[in-house]
C-alpha positions in Angstrom: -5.6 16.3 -11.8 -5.9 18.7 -8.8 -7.8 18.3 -5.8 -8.0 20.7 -2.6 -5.0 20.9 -0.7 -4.8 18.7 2.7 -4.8 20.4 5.8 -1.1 19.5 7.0 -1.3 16.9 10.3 1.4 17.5 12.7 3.5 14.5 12.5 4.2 14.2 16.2 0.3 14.0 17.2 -0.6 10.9 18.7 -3.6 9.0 16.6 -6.9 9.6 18.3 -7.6 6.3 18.5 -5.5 2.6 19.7 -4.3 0.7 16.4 -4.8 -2.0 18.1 -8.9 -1.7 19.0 -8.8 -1.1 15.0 -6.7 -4.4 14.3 -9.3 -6.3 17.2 -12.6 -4.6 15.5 -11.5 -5.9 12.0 -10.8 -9.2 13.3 -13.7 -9.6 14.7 -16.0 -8.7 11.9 -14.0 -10.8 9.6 -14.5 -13.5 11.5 -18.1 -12.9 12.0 -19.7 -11.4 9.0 -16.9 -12.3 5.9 -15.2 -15.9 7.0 -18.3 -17.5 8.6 -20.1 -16.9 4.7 -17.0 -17.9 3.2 -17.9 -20.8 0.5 -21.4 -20.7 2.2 -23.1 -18.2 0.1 -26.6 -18.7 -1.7 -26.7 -17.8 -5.3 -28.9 -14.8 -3.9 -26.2 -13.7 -1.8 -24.3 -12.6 -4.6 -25.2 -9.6 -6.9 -23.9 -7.4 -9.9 -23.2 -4.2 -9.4 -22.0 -1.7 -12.8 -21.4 -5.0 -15.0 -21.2 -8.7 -14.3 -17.6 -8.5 -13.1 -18.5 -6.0 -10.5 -20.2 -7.9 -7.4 -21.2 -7.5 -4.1 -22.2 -10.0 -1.6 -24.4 -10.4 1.5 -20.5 -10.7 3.1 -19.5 -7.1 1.9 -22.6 -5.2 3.0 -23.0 -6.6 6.7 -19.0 -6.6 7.6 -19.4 -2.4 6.2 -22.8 -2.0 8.2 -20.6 -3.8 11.3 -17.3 -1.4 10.5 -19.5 1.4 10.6 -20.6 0.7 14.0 -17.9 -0.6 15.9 -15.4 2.6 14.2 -17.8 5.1 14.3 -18.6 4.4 18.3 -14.3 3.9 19.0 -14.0 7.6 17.5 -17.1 9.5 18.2 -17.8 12.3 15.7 -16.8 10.2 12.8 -17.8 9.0 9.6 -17.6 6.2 7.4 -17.2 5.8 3.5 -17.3 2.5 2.8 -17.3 0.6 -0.9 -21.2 -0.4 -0.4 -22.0 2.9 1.0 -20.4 5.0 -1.7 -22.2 2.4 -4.5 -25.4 3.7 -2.7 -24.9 6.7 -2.5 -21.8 8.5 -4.4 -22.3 11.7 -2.9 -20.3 10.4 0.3 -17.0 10.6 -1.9 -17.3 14.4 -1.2 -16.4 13.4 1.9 -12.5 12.6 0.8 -12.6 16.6 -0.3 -13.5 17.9 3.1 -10.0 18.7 4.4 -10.6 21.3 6.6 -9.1 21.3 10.0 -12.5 20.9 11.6 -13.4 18.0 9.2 -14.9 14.8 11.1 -12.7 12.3 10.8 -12.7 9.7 8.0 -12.7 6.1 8.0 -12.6 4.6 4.7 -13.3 0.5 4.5 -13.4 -2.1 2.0 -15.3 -4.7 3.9 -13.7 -7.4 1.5 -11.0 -6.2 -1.0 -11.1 -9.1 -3.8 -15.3 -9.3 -3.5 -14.7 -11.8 -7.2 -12.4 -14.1 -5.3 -14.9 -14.6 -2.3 -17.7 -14.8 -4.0 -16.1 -17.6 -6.3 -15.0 -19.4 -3.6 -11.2 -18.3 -3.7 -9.5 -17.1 -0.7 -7.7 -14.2 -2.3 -9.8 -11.1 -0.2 -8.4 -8.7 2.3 -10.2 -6.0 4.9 -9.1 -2.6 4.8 -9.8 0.2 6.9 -7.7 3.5 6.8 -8.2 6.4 8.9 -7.8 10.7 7.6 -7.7 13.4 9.6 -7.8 16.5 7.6 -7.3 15.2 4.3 -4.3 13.1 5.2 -4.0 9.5 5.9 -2.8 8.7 9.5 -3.7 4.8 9.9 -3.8 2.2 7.9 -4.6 -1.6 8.7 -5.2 -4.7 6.0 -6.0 -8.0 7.0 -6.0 -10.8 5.3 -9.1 -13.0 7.5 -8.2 -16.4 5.9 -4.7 -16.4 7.3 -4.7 -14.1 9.8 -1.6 -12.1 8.3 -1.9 -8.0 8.6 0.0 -5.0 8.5 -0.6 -1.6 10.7 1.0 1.8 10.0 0.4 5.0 11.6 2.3 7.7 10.1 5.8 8.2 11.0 6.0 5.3 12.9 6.4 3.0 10.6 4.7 -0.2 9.4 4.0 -3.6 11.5 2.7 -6.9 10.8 0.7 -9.4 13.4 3.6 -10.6 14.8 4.8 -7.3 15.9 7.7 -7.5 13.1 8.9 -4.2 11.6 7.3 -4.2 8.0 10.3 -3.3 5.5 10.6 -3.3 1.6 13.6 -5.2 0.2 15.6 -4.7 -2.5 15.3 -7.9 -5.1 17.7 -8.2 -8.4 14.9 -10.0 -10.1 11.4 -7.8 -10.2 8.0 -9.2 -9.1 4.9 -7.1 -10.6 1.3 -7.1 -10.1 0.2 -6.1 -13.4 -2.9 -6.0 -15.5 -2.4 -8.4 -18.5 -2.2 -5.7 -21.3 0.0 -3.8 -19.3 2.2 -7.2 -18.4 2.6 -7.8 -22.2 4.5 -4.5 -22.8 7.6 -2.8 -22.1 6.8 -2.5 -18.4 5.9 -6.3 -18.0 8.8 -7.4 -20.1 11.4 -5.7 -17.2 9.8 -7.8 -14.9 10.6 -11.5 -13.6 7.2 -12.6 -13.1 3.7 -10.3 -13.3 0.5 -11.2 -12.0 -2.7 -10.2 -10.6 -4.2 -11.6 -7.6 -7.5 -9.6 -7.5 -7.0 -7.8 -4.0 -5.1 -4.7 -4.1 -4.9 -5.5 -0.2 -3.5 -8.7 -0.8 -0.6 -6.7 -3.2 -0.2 -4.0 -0.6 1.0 -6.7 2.0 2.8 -8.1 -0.2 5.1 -5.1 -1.2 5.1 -4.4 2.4 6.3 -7.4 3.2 9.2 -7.1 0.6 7.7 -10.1 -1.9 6.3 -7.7 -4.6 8.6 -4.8 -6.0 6.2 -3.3 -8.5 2.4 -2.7 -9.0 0.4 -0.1 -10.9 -2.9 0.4 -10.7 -5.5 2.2 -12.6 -8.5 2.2 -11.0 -8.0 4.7 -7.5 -10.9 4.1 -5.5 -10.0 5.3 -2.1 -10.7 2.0 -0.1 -8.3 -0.1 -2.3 -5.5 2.8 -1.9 -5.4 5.1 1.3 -4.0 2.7 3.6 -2.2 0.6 1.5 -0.2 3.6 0.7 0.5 4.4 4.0 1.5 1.0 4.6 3.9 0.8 1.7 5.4 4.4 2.6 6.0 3.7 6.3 7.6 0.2 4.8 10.2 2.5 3.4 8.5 1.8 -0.1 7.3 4.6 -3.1 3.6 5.9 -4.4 3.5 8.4 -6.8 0.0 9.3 -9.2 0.2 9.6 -12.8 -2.0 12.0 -14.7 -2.4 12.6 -18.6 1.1 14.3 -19.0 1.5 15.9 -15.4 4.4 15.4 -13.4 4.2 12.6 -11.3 2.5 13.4 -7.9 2.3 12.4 -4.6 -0.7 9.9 -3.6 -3.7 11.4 -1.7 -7.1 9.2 -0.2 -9.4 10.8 -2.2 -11.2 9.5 -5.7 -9.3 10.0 -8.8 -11.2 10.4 -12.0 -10.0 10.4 -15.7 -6.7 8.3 -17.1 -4.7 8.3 -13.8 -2.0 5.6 -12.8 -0.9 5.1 -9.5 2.6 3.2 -9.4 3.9 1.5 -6.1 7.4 0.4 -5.8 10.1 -0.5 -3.3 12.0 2.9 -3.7 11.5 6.2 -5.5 15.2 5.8 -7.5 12.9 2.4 -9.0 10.0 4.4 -9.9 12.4 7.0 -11.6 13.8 4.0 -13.5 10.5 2.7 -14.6 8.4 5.8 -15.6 9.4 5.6 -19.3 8.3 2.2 -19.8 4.6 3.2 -18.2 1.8 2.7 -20.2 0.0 6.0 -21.1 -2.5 7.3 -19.0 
């Protein structure tokens, strides 16, 4: 699948913005609009979107109407996709295409990653927020707002968490996978030593940041679920690469991927190599 080519970003320019306003903004509005609803919703607080598995909450649409806000008035000039706001209106994913080098900037949120979890009470949900400049992804935060626990990347300086620790992927003899069940039940799943799903790509980003996942693949590439995990995982040290039909694999980019595409995350590209011919077919 091709999309437009990203304006390159010079490496060395600083990010037009402090990651850490970002980290304090997200906190905030977790605490605010998604913890303080947390096992506190009315039955009309929660509603299907595309199917019954597909929901959105009174949580999800004030903590994006708050990111909006706070983001859009910490960089000036620029605009917000957001889950909800893309649901509404789907012409703002043309937004990932503008690449341009006088392209606003982009912030793309999932106000709570893992919107099945929270709304049944489980406190599996993350917030994610990643920042483009010119087609490319330059920041990238997650927070998890039950625990506290987050990870911040800028590109080319490498991943954090909230304690300031240096984010790094391990090496592990015995592979852990987040997996969808069908694919956990074949040859890919079978070369792992456990495989599960936890419902929050956030929540899997951190963890293959933080060294405690080796694997994941994912085929549904919404931009909010991916752009800064990516960036988190690749400044870790770890691997993203898209699969499409029978292309060669390719790198990742924060923009909406449609038709059979895979994205696989690992902790290193030589493991990635190693696991493309047990992949399930596009």
């Amino acid at each position: 699948m091709s999309h437009p080519p990203a304006t390159p970003a010079d490496p060395a320019a600083p990010l037009p913005v402090d990651p850490a306003m970002v980290a304090e903004i997200m906190a905030e509005v977790a605490l605010t609009e998604v913890v303080s609803r947390f096992r506190r919703l009315a039955p009309e607080d929660i509603r299907a979107k595309r199917h019954a598995s597909d929901l959105v909450t009174e949580a999800d649409l004030a903590a994006e109407r708050a990111l909006e806000a706070r983001l859009t008035a910490l960089l000036p000039g620029s605009r917000v996709l957001g889950e909800e706001g893309a649901f509404a209106d789907p012409g703002r994913l043309d937004w990932c295409a503008d690449t341009g080098a006088g392209a606003p900037p982009l912030w793309i949120v999932d106000p709570v990653d893992g919107t099945g979890n929270f709304a049944h009470g489980r406190p599996g949900f993350a917030m994610i927020v990643a920042l483009v400049l010119g087609g490319e992804t330059r920041g990238g935060w997650i927070l998890e707002p039950m625990s506290g626990r987050r990870a911040v990347a800028v590109a080319g300086q490498g991943a954090y968490d909230h304690t300031g620790h240096r984010l790094l992927v391990g090496d592990a003899e015995r592979l852990t996978a987040s997996l969808a069940w069908r694919t956990a039940q074949g040859p890919l799943g079978q070369r792992m030593h456990a495989a599960r799903r936890q419902g929050s790509a956030g929540l899997d980003y951190l963890d293959l940041a933080g060294g405690r996942l080796q694997v994941a693949l994912f085929g549904r590439m919404m931009p909010w679920d991916h752009a800064a995990g990516v960036l988190i995982l690749e400044e870790a040290g770890g691997h993203a690469e898209v699969h499409h039909a029978d292309d060669p694999p390719a790198a990742y980019r924060p923009v909406a991927y449609r038709g059979n595409s895979r994205l696989l995350l690992t902790n290193s590209a030589a493991l990635a190599e190693d696991l493309r011919p047990d992949l399930p077919k596009p």
